[in-house]
N, C-alpha and C positions, 0 to 999 in steps of 0.2 A: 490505542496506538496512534502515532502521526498518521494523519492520510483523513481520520473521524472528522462529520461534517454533519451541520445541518443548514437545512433550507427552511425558510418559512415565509410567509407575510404581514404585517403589523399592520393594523387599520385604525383609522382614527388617533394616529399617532402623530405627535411633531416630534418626539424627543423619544430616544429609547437606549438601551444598551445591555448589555450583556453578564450576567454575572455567572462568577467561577470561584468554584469554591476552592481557595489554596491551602485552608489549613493541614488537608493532607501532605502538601509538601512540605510541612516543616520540615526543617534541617538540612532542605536542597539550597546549594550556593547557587546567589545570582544569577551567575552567567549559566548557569545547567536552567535556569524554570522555566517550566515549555514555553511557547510560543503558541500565540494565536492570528489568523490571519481572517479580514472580514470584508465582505462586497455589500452594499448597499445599493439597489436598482441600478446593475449591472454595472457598477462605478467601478474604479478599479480596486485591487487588494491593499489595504491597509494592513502590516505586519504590527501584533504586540506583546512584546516578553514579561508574563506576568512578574510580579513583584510580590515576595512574599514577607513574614510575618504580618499577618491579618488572620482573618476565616476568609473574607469575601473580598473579592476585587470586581469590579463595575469596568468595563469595558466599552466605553462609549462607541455607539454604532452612527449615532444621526441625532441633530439639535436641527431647529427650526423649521425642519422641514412642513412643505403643507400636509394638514392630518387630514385634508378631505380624499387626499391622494392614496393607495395598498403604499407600502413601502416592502419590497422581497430585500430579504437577507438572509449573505451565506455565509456562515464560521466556519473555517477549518481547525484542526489542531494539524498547526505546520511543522512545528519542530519539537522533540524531546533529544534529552540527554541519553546515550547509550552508556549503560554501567550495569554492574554485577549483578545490580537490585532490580532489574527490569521486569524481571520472570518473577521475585517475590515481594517485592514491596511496591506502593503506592508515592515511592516517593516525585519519580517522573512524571509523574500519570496526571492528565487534564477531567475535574471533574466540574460538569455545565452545572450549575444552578438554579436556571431560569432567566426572564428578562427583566427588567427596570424600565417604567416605561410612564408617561403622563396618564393621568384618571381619564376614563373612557375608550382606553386602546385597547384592543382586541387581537387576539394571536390565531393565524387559520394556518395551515398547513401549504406548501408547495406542490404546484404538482408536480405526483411520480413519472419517474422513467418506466417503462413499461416492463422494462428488463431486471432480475437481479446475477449480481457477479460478487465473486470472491475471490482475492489474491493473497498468496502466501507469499513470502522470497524477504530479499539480507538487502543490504543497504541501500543496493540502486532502486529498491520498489519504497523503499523508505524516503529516498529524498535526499542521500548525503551527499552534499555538492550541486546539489540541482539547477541552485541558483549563485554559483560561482564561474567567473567568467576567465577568470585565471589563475591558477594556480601559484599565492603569492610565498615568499619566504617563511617558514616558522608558520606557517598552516597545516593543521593535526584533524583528524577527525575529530570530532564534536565537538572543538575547541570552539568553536563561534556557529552558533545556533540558528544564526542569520542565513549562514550558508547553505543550510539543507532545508528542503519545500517539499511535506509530503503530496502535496495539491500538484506539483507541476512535473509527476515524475511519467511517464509512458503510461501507467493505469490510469487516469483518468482522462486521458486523450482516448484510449484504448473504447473505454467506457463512455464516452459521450459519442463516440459514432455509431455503437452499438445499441446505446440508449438504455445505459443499465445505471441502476444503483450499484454502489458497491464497496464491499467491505475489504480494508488496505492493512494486513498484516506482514507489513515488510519490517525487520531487525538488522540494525547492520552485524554481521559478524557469525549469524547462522546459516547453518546449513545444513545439510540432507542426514550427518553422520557424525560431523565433528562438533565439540562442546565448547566452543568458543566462551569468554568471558562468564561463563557459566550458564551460557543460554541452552537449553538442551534442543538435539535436533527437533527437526522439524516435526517424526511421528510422536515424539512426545509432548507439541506444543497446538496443533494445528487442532483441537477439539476442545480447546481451554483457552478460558479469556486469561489467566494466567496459572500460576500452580494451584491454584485452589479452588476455582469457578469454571466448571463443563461449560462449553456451547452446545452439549447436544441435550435433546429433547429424546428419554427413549429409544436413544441409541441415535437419532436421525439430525441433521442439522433442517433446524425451521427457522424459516420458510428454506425449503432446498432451493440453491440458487441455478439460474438457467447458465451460466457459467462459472468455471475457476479457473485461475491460473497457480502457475508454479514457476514463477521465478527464480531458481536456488542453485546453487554447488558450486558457486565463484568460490566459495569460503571451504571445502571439503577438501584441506591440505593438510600437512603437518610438515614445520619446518627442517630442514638435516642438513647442518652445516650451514647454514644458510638459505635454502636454496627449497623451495616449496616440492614435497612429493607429493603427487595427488592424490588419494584414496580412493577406492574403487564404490561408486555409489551405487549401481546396477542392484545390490538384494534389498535397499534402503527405499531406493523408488519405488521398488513392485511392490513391497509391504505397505509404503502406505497409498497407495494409489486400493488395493485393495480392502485397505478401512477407509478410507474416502469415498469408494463407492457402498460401500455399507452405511457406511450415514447418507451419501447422497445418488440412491438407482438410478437418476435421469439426467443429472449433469455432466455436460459436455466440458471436461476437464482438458485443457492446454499447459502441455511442458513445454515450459520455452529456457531454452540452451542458452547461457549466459552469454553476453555478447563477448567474453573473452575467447569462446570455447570449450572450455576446460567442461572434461569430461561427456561431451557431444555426445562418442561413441557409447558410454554407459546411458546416459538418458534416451538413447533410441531405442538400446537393445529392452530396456525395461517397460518402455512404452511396445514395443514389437511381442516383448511377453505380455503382457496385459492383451492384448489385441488378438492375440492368437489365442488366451483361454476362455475369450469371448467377449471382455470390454470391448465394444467397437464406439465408444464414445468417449475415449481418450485418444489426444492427438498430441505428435509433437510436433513442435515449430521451430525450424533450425532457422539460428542470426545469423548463420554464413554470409548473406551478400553484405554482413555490416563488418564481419570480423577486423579487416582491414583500418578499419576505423577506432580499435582499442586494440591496448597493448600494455604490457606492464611496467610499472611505475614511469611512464614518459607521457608527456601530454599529446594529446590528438584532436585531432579538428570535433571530435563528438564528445570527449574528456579532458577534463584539468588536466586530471592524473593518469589518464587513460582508460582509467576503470570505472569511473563513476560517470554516465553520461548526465552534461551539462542540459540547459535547454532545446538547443539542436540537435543534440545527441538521443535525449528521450523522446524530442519530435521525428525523428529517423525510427528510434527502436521502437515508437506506437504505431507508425506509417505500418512498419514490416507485418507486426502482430496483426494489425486490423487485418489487412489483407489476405493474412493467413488462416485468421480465422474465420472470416468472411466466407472463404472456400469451405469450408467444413461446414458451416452451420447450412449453409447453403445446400450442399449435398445432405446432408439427416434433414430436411426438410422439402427436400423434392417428393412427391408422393411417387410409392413405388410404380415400376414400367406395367402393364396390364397386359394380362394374359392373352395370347392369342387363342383367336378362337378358332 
């Protein structure tokens, strides 16, 4: 999924690059082939849109550099196409190969964050729009590829203050209950790499991560007339919040309420059922103080469109989260008060 990333460091290197293997995407037009985006010793991002009919595309990371010197490098997968095929085919899909690199280079590992984190949620955890700064004429969802950054969206702002790794399952167009372009909700998708590949181990997700989030139900409407009615997601959330803790007993799961609103009161009342039949390690995190800041289809100082927050929009919507979860994590880790004696 966009947001997949790795760290590493090359030694003994002057020259190295990147290979991906595209033949999976045969049959994806140009402008849909994902995107990649890459930092060489904390330099800035370089964005690039693979090119396909080949097997292998080579992605150049760094020429002449001194090899006496580590060189770290980071690839993201920035952008994919949203389409029908997402949930069953490989057409969109980034697959790493390994590197290319001068005789005598050496590949070591980065180091870890100490933390692991998981996010599930629809377009704004995906990155559509992230990196658009105005909302221009004749601009469409996934029509320009360029536009959406899974690397720049609120979870990994979220996640580097926390100090987590973390895995970014954000889809534009799903949500908690409705079947958008044929992506099926969230309980049918959130334990599979996609229709056909479990992420669970034995019922359990390994490694369990010390966080998750849920970003989702912007998208839990159906049109009438025009005019969006929202669908009630309240039995949707408690279902699977209760198979999420069954693959994961210790993870401190965060619902975070779309910064539209929509559907607030359902995502409290299911997290408030959760909590009362004894999960106390599920929290929600209401965007009220940002609401103001999004709104439908009009742009706003945090959205293009209003609804997709921009750069300062998802630096606003990570500020809030951190803080919120900060308070939580904070409280399950205070050792309990001691008995009087």
């Amino acid at each position: 999924m966009p947001g997949a990333y790795l760290r590493c460091a090359l030694r003994n290197a002057s020259a190295a690059g990147c290979i991906v293997s595209v033949s999976p995407n045969s049959g994806c037009p140009a402008p849909s082939m994902p995107m990649v985006e890459h930092s060489v010793d904390n330099g800035p991002f370089v964005s690039i849109q693979l090119v396909g009919g080949q097997d292998e595309q080579v992605v150049p990371l760094f020429h002449g550099e001194d090899a006496a010197l580590p060189h770290q490098v980071e690839v993201f997968f920035r952008s994919a196409k949203l389409s029908r095929d997402r949930w069953t085919s490989s057409t969109y899909n980034l697959r790493l190969a390994g590197f290319a690199a001068n005789d005598g280079a050496t590949l070591s590992p980065a180091p870890r964050r100490s933390k692991n984190a998981i996010a599930f949620g629809d377009s704004i955890t995906e990155g559509v729009y992230a990196d658009l700064r105005a909302l221009e004429p004749g601009v469409v969802y996934y029509g320009n590829l360029a536009h959406n950054n899974a690397r720049t969206t609120w979870l990994s702002s979220v996640c580097a203050a926390l100090g987590c790794e973390y895995g970014q399952l954000g889809t534009g167009g799903q949500g908690m209950v409705v079947r958008h372009l044929q992506m099926p909700p969230l309980a049918e998708t959130w334990d599979h790499y996609d229709r056909d590949h479990s992420r669970l181990t034995g019922g359990r997700l390994l490694p369990q991560p010390d966080y998750a989030f849920c970003e989702m139900c912007t998208n839990d409407f159906v049109l009438e007339s025009g005019l969006p009615r929202h669908l009630d997601v309240t039995d949707a959330a408690l279902q699977w919040l209760a198979a999420f803790r069954e693959a994961c007993p210790e993870t401190l799961v965060f619902c975070i309420v779309p910064p539209l609103g929509w559907h607030a009161d359902q995502l409290a009342r299911a997290v408030s059922a959760a909590r009362a039949r004894g999960d106390t390690r599920v929290h929600l995190v209401d965007t009220a103080p940002l609401r103001h800041l999004f709104r439908q289809d009009a742009p706003t100082q945090a959205a293009c469109d209003g609804v997709h927050p921009h750069g300062h929009g998802n630096a606003l919507l990570a500020a809030l989260v951190t803080a919120e979860v900060q308070k939580q994590i904070d409280a399950h880790e205070e050792p309990p008060p001691r008995a009087p004696r």
